[in-house]
mmCIF file of the C-alpha atoms, coordinates in Angstrom:
data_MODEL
# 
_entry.id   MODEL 
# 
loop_
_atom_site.group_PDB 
_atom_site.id 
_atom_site.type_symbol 
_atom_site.label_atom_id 
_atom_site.label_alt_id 
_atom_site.label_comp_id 
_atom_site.label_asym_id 
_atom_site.label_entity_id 
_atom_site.label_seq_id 
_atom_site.pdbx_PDB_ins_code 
_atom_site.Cartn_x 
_atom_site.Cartn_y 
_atom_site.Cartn_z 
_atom_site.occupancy 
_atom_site.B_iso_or_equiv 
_atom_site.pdbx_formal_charge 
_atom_site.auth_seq_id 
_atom_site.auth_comp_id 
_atom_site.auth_asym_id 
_atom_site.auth_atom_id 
_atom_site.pdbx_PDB_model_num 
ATOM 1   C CA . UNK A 1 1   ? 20.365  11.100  -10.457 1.00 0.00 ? 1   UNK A CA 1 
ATOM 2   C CA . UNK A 1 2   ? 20.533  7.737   -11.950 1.00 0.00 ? 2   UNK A CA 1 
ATOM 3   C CA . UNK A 1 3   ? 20.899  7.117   -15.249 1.00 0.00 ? 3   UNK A CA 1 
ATOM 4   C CA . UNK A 1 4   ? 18.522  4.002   -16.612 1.00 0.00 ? 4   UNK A CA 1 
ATOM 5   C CA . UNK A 1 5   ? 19.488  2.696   -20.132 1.00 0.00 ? 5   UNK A CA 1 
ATOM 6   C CA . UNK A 1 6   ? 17.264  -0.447  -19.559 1.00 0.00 ? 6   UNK A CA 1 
ATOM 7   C CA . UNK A 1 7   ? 14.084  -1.900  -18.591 1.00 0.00 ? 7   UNK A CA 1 
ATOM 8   C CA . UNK A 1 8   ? 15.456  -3.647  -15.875 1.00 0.00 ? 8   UNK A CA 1 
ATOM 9   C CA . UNK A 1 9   ? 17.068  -0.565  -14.171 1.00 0.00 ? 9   UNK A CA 1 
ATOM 10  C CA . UNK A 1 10  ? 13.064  0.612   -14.293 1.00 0.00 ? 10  UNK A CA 1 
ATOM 11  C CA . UNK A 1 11  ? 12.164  -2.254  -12.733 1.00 0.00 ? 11  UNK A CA 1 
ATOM 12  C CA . UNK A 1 12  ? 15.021  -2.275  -10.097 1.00 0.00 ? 12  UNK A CA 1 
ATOM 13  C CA . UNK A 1 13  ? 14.429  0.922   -9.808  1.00 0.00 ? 13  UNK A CA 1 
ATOM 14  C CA . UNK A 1 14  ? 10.736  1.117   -8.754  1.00 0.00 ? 14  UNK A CA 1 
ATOM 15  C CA . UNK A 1 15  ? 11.011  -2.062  -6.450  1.00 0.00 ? 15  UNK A CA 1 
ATOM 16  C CA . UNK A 1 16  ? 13.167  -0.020  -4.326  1.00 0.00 ? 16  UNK A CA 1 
ATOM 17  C CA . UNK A 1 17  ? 10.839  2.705   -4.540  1.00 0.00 ? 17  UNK A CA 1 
ATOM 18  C CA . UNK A 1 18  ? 7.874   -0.174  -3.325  1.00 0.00 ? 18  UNK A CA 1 
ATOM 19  C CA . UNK A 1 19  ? 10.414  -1.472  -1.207  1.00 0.00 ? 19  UNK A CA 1 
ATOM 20  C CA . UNK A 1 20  ? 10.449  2.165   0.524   1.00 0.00 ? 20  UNK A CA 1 
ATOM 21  C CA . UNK A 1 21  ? 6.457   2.503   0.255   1.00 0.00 ? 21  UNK A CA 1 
ATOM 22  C CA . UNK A 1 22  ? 5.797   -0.500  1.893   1.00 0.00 ? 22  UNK A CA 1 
ATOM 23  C CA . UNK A 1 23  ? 8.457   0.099   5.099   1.00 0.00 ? 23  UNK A CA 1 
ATOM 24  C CA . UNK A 1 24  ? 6.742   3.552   5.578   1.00 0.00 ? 24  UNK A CA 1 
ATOM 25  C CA . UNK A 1 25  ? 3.043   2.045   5.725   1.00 0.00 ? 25  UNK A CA 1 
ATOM 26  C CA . UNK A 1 26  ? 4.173   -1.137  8.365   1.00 0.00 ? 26  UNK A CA 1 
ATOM 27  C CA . UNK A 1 27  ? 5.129   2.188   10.143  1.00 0.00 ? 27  UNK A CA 1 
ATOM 28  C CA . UNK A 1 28  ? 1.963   4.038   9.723   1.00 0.00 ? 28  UNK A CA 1 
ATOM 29  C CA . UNK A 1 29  ? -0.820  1.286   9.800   1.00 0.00 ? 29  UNK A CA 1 
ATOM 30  C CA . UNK A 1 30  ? -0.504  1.043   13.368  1.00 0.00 ? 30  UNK A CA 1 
ATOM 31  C CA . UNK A 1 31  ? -1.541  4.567   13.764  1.00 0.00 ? 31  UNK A CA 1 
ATOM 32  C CA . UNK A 1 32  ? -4.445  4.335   11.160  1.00 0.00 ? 32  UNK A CA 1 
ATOM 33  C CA . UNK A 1 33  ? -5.741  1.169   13.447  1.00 0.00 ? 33  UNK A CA 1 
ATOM 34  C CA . UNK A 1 34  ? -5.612  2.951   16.674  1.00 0.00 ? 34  UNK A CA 1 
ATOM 35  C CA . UNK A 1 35  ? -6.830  6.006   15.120  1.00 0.00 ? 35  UNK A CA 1 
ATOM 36  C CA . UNK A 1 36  ? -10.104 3.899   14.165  1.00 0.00 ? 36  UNK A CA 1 
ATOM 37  C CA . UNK A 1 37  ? -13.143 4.335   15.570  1.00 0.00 ? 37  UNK A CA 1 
ATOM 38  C CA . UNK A 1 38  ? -14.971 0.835   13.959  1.00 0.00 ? 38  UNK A CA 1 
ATOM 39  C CA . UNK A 1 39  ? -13.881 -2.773  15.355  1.00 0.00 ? 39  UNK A CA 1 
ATOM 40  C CA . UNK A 1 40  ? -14.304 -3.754  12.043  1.00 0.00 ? 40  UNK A CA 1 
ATOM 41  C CA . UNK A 1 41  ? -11.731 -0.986  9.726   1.00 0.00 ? 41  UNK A CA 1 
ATOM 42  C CA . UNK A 1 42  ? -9.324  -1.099  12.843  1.00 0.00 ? 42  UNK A CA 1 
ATOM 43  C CA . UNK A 1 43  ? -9.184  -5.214  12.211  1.00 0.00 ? 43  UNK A CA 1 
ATOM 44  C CA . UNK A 1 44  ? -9.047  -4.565  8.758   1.00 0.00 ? 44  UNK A CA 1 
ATOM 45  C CA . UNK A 1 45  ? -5.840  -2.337  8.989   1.00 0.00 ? 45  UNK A CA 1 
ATOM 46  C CA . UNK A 1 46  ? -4.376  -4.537  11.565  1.00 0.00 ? 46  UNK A CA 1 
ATOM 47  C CA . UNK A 1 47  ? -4.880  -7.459  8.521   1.00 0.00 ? 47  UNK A CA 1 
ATOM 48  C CA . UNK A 1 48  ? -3.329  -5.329  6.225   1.00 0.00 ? 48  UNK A CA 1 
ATOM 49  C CA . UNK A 1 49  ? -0.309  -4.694  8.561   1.00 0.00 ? 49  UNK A CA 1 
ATOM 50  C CA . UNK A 1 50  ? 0.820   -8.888  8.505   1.00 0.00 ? 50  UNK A CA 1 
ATOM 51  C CA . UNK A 1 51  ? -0.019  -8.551  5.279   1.00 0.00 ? 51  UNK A CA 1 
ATOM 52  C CA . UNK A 1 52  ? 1.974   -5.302  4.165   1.00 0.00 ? 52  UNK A CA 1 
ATOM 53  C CA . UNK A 1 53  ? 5.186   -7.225  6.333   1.00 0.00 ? 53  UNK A CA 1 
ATOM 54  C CA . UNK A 1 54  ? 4.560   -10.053 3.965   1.00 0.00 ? 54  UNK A CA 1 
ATOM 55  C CA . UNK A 1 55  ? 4.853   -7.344  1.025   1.00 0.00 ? 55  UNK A CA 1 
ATOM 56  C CA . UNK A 1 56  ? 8.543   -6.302  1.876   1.00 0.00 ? 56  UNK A CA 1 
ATOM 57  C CA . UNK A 1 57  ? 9.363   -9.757  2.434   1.00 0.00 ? 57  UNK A CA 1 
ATOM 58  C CA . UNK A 1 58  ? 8.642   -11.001 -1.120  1.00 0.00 ? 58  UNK A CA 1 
ATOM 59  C CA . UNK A 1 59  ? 9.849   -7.468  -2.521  1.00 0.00 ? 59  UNK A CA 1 
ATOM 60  C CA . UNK A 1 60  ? 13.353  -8.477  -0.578  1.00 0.00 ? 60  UNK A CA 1 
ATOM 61  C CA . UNK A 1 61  ? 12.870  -12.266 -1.838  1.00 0.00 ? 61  UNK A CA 1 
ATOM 62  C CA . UNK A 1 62  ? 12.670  -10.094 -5.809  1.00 0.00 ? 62  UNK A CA 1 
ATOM 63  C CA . UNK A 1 63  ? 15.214  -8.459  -5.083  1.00 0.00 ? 63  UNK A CA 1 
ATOM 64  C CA . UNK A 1 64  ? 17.327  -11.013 -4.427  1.00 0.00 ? 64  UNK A CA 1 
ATOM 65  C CA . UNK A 1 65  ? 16.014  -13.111 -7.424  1.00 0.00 ? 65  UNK A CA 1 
ATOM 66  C CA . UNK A 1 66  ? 17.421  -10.394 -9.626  1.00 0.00 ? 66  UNK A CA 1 
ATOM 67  C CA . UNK A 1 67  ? 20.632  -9.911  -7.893  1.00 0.00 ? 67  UNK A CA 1 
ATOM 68  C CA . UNK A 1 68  ? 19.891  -6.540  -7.158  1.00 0.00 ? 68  UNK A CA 1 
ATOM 69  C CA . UNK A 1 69  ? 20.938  -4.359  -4.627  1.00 0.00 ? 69  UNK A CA 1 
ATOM 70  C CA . UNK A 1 70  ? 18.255  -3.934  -1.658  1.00 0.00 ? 70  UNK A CA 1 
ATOM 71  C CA . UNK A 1 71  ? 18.071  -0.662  -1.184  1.00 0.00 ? 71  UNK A CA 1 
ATOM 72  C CA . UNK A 1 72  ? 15.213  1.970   -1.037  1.00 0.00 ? 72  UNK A CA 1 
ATOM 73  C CA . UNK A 1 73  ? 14.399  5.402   -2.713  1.00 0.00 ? 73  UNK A CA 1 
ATOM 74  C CA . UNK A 1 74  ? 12.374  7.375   -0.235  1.00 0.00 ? 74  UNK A CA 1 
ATOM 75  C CA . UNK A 1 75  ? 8.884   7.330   -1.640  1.00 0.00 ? 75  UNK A CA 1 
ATOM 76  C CA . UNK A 1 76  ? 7.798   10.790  -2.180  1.00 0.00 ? 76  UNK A CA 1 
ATOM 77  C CA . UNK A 1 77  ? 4.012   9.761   -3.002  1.00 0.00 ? 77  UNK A CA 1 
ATOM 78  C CA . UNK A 1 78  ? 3.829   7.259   -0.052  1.00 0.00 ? 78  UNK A CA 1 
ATOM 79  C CA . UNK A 1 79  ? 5.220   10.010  1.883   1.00 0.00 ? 79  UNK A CA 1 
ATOM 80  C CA . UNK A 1 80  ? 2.530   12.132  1.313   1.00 0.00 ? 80  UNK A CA 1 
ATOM 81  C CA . UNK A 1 81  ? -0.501  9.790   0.988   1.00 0.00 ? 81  UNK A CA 1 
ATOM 82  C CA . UNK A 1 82  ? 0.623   8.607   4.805   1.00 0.00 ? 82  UNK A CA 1 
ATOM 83  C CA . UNK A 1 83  ? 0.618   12.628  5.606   1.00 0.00 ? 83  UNK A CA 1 
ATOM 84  C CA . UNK A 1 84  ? -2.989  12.653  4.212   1.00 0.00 ? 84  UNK A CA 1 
ATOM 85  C CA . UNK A 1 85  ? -4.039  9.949   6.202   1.00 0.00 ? 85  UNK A CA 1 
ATOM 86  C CA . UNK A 1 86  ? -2.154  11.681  9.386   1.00 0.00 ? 86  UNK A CA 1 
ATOM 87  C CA . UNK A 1 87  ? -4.759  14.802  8.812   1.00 0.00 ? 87  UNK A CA 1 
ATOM 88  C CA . UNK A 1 88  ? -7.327  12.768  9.054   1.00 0.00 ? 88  UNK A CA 1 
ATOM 89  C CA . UNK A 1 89  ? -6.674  11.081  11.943  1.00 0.00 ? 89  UNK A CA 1 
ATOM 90  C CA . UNK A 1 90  ? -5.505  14.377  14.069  1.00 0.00 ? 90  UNK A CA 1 
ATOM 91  C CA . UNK A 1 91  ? -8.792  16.386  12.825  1.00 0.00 ? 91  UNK A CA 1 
ATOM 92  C CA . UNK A 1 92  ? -10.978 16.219  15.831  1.00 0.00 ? 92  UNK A CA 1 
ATOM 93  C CA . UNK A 1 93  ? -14.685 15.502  15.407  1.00 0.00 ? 93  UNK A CA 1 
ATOM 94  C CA . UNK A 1 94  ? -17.175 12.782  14.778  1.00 0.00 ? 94  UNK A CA 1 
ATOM 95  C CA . UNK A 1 95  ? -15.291 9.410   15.036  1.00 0.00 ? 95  UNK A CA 1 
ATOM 96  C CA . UNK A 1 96  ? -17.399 7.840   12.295  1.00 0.00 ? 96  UNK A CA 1 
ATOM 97  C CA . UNK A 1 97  ? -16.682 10.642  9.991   1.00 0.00 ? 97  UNK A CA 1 
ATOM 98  C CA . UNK A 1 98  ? -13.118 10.390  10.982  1.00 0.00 ? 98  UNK A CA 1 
ATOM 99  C CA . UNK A 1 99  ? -13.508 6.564   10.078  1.00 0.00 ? 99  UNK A CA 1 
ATOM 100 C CA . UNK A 1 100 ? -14.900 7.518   6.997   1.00 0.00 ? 100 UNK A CA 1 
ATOM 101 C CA . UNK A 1 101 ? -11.796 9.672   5.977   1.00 0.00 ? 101 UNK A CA 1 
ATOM 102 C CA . UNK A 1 102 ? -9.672  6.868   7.148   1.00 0.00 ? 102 UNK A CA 1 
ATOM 103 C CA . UNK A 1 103 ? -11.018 4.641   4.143   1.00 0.00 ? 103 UNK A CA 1 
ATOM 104 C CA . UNK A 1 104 ? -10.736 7.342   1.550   1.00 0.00 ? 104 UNK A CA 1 
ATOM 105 C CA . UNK A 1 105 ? -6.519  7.685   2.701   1.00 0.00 ? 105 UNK A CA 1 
ATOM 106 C CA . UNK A 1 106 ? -6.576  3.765   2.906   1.00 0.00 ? 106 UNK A CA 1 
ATOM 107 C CA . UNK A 1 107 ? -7.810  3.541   -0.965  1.00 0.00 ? 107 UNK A CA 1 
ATOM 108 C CA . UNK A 1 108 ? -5.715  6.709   -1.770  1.00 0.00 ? 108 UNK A CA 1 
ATOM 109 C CA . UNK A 1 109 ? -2.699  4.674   -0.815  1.00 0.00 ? 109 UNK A CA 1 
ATOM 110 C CA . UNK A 1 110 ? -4.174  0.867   -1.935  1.00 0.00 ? 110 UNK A CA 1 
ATOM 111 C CA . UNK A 1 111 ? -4.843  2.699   -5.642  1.00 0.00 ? 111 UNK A CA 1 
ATOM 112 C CA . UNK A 1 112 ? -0.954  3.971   -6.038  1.00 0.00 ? 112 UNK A CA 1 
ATOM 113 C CA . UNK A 1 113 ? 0.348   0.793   -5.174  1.00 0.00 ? 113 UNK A CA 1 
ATOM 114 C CA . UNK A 1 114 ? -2.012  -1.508  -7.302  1.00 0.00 ? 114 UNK A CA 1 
ATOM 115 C CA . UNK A 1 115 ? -0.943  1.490   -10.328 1.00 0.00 ? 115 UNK A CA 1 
ATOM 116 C CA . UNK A 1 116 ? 2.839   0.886   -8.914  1.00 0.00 ? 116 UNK A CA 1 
ATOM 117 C CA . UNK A 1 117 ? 2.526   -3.253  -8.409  1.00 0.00 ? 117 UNK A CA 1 
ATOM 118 C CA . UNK A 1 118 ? 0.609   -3.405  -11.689 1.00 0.00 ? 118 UNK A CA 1 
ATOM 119 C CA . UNK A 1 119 ? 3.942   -1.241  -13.605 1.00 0.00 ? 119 UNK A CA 1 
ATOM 120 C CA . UNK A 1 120 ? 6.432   -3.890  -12.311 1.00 0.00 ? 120 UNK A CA 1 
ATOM 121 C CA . UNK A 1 121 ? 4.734   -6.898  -12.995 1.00 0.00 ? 121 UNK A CA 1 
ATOM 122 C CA . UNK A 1 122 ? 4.200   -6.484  -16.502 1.00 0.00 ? 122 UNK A CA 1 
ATOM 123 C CA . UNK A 1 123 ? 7.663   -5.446  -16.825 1.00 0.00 ? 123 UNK A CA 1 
ATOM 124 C CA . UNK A 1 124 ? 8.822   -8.828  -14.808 1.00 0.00 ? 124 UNK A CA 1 
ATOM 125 C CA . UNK A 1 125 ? 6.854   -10.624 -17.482 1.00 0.00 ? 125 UNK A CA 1 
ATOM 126 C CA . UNK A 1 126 ? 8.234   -8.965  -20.456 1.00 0.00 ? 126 UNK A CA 1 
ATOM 127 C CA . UNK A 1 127 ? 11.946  -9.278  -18.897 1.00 0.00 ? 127 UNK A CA 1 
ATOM 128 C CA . UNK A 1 128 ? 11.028  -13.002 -18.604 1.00 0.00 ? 128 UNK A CA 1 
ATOM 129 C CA . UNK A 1 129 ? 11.564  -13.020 -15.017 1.00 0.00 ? 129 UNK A CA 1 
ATOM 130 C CA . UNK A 1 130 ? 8.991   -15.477 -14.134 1.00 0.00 ? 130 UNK A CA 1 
ATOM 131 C CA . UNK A 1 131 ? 9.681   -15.684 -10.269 1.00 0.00 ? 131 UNK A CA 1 
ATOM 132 C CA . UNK A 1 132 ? 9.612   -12.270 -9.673  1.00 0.00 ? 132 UNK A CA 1 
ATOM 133 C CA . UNK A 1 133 ? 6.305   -11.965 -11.454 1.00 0.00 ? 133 UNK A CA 1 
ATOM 134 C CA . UNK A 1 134 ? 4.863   -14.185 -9.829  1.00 0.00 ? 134 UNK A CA 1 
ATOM 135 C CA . UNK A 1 135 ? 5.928   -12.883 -6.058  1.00 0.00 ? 135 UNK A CA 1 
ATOM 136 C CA . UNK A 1 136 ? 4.791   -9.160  -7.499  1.00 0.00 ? 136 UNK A CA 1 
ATOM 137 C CA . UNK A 1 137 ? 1.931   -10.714 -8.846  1.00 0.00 ? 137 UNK A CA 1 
ATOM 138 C CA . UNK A 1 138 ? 0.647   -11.897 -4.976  1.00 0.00 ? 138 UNK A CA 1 
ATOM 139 C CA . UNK A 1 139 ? 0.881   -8.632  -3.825  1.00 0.00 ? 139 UNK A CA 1 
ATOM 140 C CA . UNK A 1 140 ? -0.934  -6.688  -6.127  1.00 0.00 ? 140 UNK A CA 1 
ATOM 141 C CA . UNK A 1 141 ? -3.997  -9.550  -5.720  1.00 0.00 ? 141 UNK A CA 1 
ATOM 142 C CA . UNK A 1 142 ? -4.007  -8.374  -2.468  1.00 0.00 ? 142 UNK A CA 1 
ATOM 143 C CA . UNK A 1 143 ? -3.737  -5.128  -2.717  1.00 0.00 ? 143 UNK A CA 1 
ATOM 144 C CA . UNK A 1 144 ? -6.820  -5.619  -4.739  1.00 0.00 ? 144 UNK A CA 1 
ATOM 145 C CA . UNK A 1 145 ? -8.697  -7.064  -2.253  1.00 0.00 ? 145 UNK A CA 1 
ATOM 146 C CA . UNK A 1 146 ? -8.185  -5.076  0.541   1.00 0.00 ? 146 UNK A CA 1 
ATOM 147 C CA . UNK A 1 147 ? -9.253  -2.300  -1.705  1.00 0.00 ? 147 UNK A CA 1 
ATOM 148 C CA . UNK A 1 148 ? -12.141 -4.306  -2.200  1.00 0.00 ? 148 UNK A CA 1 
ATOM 149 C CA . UNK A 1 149 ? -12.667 -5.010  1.140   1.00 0.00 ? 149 UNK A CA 1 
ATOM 150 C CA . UNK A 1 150 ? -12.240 -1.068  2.177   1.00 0.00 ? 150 UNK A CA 1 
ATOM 151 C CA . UNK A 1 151 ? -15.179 -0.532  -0.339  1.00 0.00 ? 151 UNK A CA 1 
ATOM 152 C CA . UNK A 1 152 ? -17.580 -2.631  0.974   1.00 0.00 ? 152 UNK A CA 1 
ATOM 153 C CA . UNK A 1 153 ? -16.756 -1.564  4.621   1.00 0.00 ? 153 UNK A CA 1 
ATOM 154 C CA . UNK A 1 154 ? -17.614 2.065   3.498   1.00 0.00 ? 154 UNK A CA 1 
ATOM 155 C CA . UNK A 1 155 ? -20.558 1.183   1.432   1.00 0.00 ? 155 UNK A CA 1 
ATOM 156 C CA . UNK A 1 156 ? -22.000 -0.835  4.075   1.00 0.00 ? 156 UNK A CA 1 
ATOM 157 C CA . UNK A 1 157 ? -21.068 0.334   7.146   1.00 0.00 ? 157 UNK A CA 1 
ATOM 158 C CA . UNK A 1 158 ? -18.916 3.093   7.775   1.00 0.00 ? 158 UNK A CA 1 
ATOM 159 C CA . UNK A 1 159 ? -20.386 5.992   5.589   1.00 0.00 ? 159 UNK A CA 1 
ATOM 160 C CA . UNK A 1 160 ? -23.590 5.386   6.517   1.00 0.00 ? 160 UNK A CA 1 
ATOM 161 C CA . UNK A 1 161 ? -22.868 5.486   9.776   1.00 0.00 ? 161 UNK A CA 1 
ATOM 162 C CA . UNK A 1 162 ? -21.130 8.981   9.080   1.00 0.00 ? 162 UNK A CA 1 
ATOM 163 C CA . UNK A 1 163 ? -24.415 10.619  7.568   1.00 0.00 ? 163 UNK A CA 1 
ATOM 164 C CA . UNK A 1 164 ? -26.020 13.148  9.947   1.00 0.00 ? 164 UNK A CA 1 
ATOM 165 C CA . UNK A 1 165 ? -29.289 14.227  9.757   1.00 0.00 ? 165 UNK A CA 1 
# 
């Protein structure tokens, strides 16, 4: 176990548990997109795919503003959000339900990293660490909008196309 005596170890510490997150969803986005039933959520995960590649790349580019070690901890809740979202996809049945499921997993997963992105860039700020702030600080905004974006695609599309009868 490690032993943290500072706020920086936190930090360090939970950027290579993002670091981890983010590796295991450029892994399973493909899978959510081809799982998807709507031209419109499969583009939508496809998006988030260039953009979650773009997410380890500034996490490495933090990392190596703090002179930390790149490493990851295996992300236990990523880990099991993706497993969620793997249920989903393998449960037979209506495609436009399945869609439907495939939004509440996205925003399952979108939710724990904006908590998670939210955590380290307040604790950039308070360490002073200005640069890596301001890299974390891009990701969560998008991580906000794509949760954004998964709303409206449900609200407007997707789940009412999933109502029957």
């Amino acid at each position: 176990m490690l032993w943290m005596d500072s706020l920086r170890d936190l930090l360090v510490d939970q950027l290579q548990d993002l670091y981890s997150a983010e590796k295991q969803l450029v892994k399973a986005l493909p899978q959510m997109a081809s799982a998807a039933e709507s031209d419109e959520l499969r583009q939508g995960f496809e998006e988030h795919l260039v953009q979650t590649r773009n997410h380890v790349n500034r996490l490495e580019r933090a990392f190596e503003k703090l002179g930390a070690a790149l490493k990851e901890n295996t992300c236990e809740a990523m880990e099991g959000l993706i497993e969620e979202g793997q249920e989903i996809m393998s449960q037979w049945g209506d495609s436009e339900v399945r869609d439907a499921g495939l939004i509440a997993a996205a925003q399952k997963v979108e939710h724990y990293e904006i908590a998670s992105y939210g955590s380290v860039c307040a604790w950039a700020d308070q360490l002073g660490q200005q640069e890596v702030a301001q890299l974390l600080h891009e990701t969560l905004d998008e991580e906000k909008q794509t949760d954004e974006k998964l709303t409206h695609m449900a609200e407007q599309q997707i789940n009412l196309h999933a109502i029957k009868g």
